[in-house]
Each structure stands twice: as structure tokens, then as C-alpha cells.
N, CA, C and O of each residue as an XYZ file, in Angstrom:
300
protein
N     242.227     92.376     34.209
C     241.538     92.897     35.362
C     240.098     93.198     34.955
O     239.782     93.766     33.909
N     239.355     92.806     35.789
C     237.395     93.189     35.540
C     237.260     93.740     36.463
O     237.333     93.240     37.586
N     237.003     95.042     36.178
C     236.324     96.109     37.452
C     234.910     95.609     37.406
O     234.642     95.144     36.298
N     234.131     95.572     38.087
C     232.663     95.311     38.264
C     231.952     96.250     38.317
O     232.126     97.100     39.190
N     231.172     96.329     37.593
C     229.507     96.650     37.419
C     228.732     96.137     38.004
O     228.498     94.928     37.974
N     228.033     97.183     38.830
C     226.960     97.141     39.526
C     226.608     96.016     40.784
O     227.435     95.114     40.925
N     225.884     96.026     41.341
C     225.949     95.455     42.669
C     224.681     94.586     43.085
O     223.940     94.800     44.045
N     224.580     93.393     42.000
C     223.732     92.358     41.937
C     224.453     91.050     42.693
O     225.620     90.846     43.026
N     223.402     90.368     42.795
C     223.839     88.791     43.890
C     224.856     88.261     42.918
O     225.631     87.512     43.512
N     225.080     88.354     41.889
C     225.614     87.554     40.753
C     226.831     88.808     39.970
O     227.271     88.570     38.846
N     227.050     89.478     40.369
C     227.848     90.525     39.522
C     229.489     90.283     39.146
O     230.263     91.027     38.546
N     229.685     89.060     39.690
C     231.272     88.744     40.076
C     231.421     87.178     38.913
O     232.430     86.737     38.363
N     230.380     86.805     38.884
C     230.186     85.382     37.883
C     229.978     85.899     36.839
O     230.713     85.667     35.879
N     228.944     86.714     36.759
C     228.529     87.219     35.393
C     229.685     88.038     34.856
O     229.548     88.073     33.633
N     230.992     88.855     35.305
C     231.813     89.399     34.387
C     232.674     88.590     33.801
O     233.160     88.740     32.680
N     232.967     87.300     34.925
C     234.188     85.688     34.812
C     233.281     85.393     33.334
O     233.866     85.369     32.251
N     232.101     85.220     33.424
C     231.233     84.430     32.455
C     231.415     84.802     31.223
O     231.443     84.023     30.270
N     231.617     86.628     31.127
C     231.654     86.965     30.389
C     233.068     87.058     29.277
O     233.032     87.305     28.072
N     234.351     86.755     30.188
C     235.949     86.633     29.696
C     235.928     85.176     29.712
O     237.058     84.769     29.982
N     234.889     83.990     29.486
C     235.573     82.821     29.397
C     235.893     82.767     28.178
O     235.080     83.056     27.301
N     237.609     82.242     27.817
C     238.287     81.713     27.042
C     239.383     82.607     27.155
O     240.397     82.247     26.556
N     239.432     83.600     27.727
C     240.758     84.345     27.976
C     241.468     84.274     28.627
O     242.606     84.703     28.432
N     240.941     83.497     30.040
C     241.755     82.821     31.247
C     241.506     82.716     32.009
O     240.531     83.186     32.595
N     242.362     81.982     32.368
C     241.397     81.252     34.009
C     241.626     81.839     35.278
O     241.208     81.376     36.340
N     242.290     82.856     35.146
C     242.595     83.632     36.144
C     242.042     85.150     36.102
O     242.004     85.784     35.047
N     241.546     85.763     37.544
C     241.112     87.091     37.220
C     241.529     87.596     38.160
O     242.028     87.090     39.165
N     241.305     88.894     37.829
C     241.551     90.335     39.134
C     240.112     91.163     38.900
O     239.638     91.757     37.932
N     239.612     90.884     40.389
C     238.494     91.646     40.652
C     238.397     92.873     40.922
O     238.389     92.802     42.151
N     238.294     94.260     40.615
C     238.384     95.530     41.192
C     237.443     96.068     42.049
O     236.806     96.949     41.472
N     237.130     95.910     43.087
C     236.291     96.625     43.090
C     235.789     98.319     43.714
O     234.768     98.779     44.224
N     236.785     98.720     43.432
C     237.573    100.107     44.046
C     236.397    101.212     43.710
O     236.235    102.139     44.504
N     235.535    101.104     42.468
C     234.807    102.464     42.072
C     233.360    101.116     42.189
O     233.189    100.793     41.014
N     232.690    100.566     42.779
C     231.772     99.725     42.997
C     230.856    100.117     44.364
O     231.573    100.786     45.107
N     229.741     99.957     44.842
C     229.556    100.097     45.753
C     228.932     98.509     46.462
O     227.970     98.328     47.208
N     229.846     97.592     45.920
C     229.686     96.448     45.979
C     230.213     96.130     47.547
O     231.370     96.544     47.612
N     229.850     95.622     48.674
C     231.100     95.470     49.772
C     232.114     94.317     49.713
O     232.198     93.383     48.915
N     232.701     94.572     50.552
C     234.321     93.617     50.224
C     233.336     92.329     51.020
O     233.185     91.426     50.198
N     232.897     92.119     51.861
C     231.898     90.993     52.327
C     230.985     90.299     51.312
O     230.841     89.080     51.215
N     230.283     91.402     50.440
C     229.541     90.489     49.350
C     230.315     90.122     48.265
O     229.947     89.247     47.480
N     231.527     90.817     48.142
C     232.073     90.099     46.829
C     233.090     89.056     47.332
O     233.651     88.324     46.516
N     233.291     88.986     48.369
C     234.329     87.422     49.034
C     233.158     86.370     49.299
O     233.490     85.204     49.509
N     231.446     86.809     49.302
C     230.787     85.711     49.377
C     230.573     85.191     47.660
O     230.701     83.992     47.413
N     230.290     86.034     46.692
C     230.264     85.860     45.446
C     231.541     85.540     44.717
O     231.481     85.550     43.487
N     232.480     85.307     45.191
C     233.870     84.314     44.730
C     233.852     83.014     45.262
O     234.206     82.012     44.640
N     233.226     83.050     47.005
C     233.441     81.648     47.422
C     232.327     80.856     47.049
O     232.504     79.770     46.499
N     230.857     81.427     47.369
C     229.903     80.764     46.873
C     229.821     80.560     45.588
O     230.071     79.450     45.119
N     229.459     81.593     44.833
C     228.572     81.379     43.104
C     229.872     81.305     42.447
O     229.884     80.341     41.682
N     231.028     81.986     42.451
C     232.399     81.362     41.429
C     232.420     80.228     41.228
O     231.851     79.583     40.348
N     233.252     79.824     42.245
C     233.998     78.473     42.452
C     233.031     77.390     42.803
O     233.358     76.204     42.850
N     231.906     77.809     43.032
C     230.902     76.407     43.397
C     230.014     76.047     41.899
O     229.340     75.017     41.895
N     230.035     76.724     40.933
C     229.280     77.107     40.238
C     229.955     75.879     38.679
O     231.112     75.677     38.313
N     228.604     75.305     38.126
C     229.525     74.638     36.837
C     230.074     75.585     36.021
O     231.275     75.615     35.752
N     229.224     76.397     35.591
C     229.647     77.615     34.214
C     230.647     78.150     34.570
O     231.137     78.893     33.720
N     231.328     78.055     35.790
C     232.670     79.188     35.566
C     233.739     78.588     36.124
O     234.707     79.089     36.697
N     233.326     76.881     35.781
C     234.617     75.972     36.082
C     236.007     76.528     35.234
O     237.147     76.203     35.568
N     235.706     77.387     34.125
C     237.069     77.233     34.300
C     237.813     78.470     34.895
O     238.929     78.625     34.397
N     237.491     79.311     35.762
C     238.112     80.265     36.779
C     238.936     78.988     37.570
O     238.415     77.933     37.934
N     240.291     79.359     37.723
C     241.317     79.001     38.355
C     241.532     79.760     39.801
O     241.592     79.287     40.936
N     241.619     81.049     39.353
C     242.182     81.906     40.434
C     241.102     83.210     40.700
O     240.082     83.520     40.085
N     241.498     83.583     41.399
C     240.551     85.015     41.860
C     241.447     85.844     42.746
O     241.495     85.370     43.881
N     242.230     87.019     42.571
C     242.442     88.336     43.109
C     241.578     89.288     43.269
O     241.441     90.206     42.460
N     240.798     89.136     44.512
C     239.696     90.625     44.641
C     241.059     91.837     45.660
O     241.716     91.579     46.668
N     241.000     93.174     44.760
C     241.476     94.082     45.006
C     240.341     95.521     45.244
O     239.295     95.634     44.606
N     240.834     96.555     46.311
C     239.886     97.281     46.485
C     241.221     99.053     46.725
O     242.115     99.235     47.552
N     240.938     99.558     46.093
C     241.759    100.589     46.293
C     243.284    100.445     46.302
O     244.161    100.769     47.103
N     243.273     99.985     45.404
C     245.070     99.427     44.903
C     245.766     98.449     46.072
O     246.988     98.438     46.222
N     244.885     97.648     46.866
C     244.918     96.897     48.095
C     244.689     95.571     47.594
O     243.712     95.415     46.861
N     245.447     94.555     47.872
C     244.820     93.502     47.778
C     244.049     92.777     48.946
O     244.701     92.635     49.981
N     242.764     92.300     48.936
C     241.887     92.317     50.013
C     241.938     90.488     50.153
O     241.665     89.943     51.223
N     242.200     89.955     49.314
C     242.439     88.285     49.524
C     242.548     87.503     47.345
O     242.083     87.928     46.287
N     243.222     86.540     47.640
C     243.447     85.731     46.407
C     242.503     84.390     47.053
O     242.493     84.087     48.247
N     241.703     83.660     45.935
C     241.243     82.619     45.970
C     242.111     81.637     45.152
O     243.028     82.009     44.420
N     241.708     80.226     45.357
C     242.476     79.569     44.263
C     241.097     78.158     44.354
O     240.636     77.522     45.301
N     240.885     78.152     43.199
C     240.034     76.759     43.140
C     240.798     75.662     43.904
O     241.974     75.720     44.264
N     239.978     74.708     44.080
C     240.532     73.076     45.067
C     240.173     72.135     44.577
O     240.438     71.040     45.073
């Protein structure tokens, strides 16, 4: 699980970027963030999964207060 830090256009790539080789799958937290659930479902669909550097993200669980708010899956 990667709780996120801070609330930049890029804050959701840059933590994936930062666990590549541990797996291709993540859980996003963003429960203590003041990130919104709108900008971080645009920063999974846009800059994740569209992105070369974080080809190898498979999956994406963004969770927000022990809620799950949506799962992505690469295509």
C-alpha cells in the first residue's frame, strides 16, 4: 500500500515510480491526503497507465477512508 504525499499533478506516478520492481500492482491511500478522489482517478487514468515509465503498473486500487473508491486495471 502507498499512502501519498502531497498533492502535486504527478503525486500518484511518482510514488508507482518509486516501488518499481516490487510489483505491479498497488493500493493507493489516500485517506490522510488532501489530494481529491477526482484528481487522483485523473492521475491513475491519465499519467499512470498512459505513461511509458510506469508500464509496469498492472493494477491500481485507489482507497479513501478504509473505502474502496474504484480498481483500475491496465488494457
Amino acid at each position: 500500500m502507498k499512502g501519498i504525499e502531497g498533492t502535486s499533478s504527478s503525486v500518484i506516478k511518482r510514488a508507482a515510480k518509486k516501488s518499481k520492481g516490487q510489483s505491479d500492482r498497488f493500493i493507493f491511500d489516500i485517506s490522510k491526503e488532501s489530494i481529491t478522489t477526482k484528481e487522483a482517478i485523473r492521475q491513475i487514468k491519465e499519467d499512470l497507465f498512459k505513461s511509458t515509465d510506469t508500464a509496469f503498473v498492472d493494477t491500481a486500487l485507489l482507497i479513501k477512508d478504509s473505502t474502496i473508491i474504484s480498481i483500475f486495471k491496465r488494457i
